[in-house]
C-alpha positions as CSV (number, residue, x, y, z in Angstrom):
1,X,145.1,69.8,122.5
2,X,147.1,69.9,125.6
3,X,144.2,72.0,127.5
4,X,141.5,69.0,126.0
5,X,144.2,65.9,127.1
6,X,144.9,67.6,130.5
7,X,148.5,67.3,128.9
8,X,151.7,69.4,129.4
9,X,154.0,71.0,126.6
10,X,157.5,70.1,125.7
11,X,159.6,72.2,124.1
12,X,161.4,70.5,121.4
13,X,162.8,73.8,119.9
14,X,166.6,74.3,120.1
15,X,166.4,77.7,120.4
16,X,163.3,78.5,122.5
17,X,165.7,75.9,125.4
18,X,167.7,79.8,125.9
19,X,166.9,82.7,128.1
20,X,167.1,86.0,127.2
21,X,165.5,85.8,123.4
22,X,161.9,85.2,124.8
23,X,159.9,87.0,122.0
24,X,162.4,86.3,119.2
25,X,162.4,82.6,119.8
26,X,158.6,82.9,120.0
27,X,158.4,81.0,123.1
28,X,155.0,80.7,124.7
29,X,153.1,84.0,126.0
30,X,152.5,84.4,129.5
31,X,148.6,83.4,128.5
32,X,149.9,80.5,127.5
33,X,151.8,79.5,130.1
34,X,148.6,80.2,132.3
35,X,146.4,77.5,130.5
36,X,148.4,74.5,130.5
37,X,152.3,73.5,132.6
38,X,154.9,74.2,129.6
39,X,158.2,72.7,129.9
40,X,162.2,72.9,128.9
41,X,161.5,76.3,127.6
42,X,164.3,79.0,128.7
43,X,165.9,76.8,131.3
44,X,169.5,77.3,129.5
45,X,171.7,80.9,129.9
46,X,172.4,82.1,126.7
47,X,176.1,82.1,127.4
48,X,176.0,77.9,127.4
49,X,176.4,75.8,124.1
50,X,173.9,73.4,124.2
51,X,173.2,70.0,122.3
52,X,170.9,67.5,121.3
53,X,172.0,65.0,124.0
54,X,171.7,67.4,126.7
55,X,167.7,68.0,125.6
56,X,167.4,64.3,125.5
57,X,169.4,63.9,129.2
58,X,166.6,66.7,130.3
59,X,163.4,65.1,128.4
60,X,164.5,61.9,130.2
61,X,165.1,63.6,133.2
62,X,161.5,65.1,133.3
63,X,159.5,61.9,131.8
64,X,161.1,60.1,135.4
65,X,160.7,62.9,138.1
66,X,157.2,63.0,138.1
67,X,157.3,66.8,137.5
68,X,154.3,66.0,134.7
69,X,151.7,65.2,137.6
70,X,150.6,62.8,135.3
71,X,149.7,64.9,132.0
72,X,150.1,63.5,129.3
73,X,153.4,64.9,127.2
74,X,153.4,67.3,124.0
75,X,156.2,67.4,122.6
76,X,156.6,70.9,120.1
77,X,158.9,72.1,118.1
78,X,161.1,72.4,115.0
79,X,164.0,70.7,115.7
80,X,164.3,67.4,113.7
81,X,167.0,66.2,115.3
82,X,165.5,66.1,118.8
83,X,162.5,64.5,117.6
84,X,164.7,61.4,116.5
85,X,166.4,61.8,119.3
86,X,163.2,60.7,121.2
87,X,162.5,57.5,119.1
88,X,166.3,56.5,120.1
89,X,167.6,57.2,116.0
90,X,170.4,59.7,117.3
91,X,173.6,58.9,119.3
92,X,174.1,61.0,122.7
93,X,177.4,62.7,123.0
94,X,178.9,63.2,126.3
95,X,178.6,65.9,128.6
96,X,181.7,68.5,128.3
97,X,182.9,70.2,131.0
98,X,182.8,74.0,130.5
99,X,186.3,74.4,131.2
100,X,187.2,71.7,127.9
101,X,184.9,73.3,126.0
102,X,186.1,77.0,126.7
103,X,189.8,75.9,126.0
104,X,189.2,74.7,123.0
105,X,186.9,77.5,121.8
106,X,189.7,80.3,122.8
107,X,192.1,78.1,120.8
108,X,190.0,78.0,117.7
109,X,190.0,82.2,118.4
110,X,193.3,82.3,118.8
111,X,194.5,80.0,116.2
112,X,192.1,79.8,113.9
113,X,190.7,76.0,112.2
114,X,192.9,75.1,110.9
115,X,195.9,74.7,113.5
116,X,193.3,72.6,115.4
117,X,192.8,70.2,112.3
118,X,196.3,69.9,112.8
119,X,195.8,68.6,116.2
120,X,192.9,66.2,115.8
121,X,195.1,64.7,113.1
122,X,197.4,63.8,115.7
123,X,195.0,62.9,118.2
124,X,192.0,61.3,116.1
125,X,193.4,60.8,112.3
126,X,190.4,58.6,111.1
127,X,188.1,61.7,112.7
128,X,190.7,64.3,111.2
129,X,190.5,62.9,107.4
130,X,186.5,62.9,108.0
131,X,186.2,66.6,108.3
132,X,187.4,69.8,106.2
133,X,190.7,71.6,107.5
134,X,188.6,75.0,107.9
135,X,185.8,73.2,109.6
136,X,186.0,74.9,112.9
137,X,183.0,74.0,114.5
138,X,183.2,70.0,114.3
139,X,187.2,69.7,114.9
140,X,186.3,72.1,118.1
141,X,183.4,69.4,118.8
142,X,185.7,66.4,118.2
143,X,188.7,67.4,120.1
144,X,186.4,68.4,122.9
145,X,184.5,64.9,122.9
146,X,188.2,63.0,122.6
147,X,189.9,65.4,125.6
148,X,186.7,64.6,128.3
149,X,186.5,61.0,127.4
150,X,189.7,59.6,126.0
151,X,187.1,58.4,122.8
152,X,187.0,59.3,119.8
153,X,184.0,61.2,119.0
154,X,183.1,58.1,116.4
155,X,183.2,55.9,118.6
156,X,179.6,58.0,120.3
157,X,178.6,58.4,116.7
158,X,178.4,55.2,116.0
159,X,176.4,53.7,118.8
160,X,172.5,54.1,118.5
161,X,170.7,55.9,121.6
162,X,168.0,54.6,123.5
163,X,164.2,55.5,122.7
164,X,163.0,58.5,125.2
165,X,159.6,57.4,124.3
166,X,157.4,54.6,122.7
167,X,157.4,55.4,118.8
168,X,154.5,53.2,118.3
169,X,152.4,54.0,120.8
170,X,152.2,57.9,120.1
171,X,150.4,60.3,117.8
172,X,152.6,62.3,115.5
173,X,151.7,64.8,113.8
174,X,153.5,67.4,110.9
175,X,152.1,70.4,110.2
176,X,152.6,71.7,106.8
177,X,151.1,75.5,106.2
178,X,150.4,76.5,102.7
179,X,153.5,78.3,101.7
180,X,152.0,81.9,100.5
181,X,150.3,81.9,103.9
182,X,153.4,80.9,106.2
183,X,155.6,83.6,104.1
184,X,152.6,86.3,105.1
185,X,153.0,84.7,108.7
186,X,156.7,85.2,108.9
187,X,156.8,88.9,108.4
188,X,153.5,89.4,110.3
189,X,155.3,88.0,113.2
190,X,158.7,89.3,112.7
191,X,157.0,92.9,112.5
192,X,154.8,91.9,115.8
193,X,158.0,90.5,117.4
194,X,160.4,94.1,116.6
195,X,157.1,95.7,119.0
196,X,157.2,93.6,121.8
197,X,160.8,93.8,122.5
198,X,163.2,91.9,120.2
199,X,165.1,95.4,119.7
200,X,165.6,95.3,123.5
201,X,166.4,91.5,124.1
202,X,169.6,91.4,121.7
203,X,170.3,94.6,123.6
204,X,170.8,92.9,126.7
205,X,172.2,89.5,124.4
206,X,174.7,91.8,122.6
207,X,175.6,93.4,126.5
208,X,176.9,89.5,127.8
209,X,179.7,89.4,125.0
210,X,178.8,86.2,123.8
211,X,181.1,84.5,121.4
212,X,179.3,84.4,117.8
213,X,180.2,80.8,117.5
214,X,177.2,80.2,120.3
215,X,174.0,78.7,118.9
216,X,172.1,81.6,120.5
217,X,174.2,84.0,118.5
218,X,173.0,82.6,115.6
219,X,169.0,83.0,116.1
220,X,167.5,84.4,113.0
221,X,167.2,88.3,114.1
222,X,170.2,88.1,116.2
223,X,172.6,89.4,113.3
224,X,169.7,91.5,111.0
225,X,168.6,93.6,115.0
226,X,172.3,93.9,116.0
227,X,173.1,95.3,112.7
228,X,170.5,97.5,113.3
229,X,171.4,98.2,117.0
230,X,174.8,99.5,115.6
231,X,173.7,101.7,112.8
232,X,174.9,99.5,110.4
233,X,171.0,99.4,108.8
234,X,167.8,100.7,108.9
235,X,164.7,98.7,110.8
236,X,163.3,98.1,107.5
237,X,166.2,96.5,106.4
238,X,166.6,94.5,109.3
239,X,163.1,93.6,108.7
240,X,163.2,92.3,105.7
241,X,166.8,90.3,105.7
242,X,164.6,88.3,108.8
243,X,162.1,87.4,107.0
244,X,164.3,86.7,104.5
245,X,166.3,84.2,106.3
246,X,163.4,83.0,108.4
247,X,161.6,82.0,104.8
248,X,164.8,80.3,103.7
249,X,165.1,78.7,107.3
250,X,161.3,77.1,107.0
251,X,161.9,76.2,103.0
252,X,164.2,73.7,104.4
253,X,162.7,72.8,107.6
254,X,160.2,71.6,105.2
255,X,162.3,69.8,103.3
256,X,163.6,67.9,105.8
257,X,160.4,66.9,107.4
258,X,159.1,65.4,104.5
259,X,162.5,63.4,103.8
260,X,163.2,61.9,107.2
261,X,159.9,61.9,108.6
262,X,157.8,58.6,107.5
263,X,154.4,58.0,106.8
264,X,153.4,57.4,110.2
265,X,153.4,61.2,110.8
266,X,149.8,62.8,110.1
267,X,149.8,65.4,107.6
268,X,146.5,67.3,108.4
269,X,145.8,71.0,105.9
């Protein structure tokens, strides 16, 4: 499509966005990249958190800087949440500083969710009562949001973002394999992927020390190859535990797309 339109390709993957995981993300080929411009893909160390209103902040950034030559946009991927982002249904958090977020991230190592729960009770109570005492993750995210702004991180939650794009004016469509043949697909490509150099990339991830609570750390492959890596299993085991998880991971990928995506998406076989 994109080499028919003369059109450029977004990535709207949240995990193809990091370095260092080229072929386990399955970002595009070097082929690829030869026949049409490709964008967002691998722009963001693997060391950095990254969120769905920074990938908005960059799509918006693009779509004004004229870096599309005029191509027309193709936006691909398998986030959900970035592809509401785009017709304005998500909120944009703030920006954190990387010294707030850091903080906060060493506190939850050091004293664990629920000392931090603590804490956002003090500092946010109608945010505190909203999430689950061992809830690391979102009291880290809240406290973070409330110490760089001096808002609650409702108060971003609540407020509807703007559109990135014109809803109505653009073709959407959902692909939907046949599920015997996507689970065939999924181990074909997690067996081509452990050849051309998966083993080796979460090598070089495993070598930056990367706190496990970073998105990247949590790829699917990431835990099975490092397991692997440190003789805790076999290939084959880490083989199939991937697939495993990658069939779980597209079961509800699927799921989702049919519930929050309307009937304004195409649904070609």
């Amino acid at each position: 499509m994109a080499v028919r339109m003369e059109g450029a390709i977004v990535n709207a993957d949240s995990m193809q966005v990091y370095d260092t995981l080229p072929v386990l993300t399955a970002q595009p080929t070097t082929e690829q990249l030869r026949q049409v411009p490709h964008h967002l893909y691998g722009h963001v160390p693997a060391s950095h958190p990254y969120s769905v209103g920074q990938w908005s902040r960059d799509v918006e950034r693009l779509l004004t800087s004229g870096d599309l030559n005029g191509r027309v946009p193709i936006f691909v991927g398998g986030t959900g949440l970035y592809f509401k982002a785009l017709a304005g249904g998500l909120s944009v958090m703030p920006t954190i500083p990387q010294s707030v977020r850091e903080r906060w991230r060493g506190q939850l190592s050091r004293e664990g969710a629920g000392a931090l729960h603590v804490e956002l009770e003090r500092r946010d109570p109608a945010m505190a009562a909203q999430l689950k005492p061992g809830d690391g993750q979102r009291i880290v995210r809240a406290l973070e949001v409330i110490d760089a702004t001096g808002r609650s991180i409702r108060t971003f939650q609540q407020a509807a973002g703007d559109a990135l794009i014109d809803a109505a004016a653009v073709r959407k469509i959902l692909l939907q394999p046949d599920r015997a043949d996507l689970q065939k697909r999924i181990r074909a490509r997690f067996e081509a992927m452990m050849k051309a150099g998966a083993i080796e990339e979460v090598r070089a991830l495993l070598a930056k020390d990367i706190p496990p609570e970073l998105p990247i750390m949590k790829a699917i492959g990431v835990r099975e190859i490092a397991a692997m890596i440190e003789k805790r299993s076999t290939a084959s085991e880490a083989i199939e535990l991937a697939v495993i998880a990658s069939r779980q991971y597209a079961k509800r990928q699927m799921t989702w797309f049919r519930n929050q995506f309307g009937d304004d998406w195409e649904r070609p076989d």
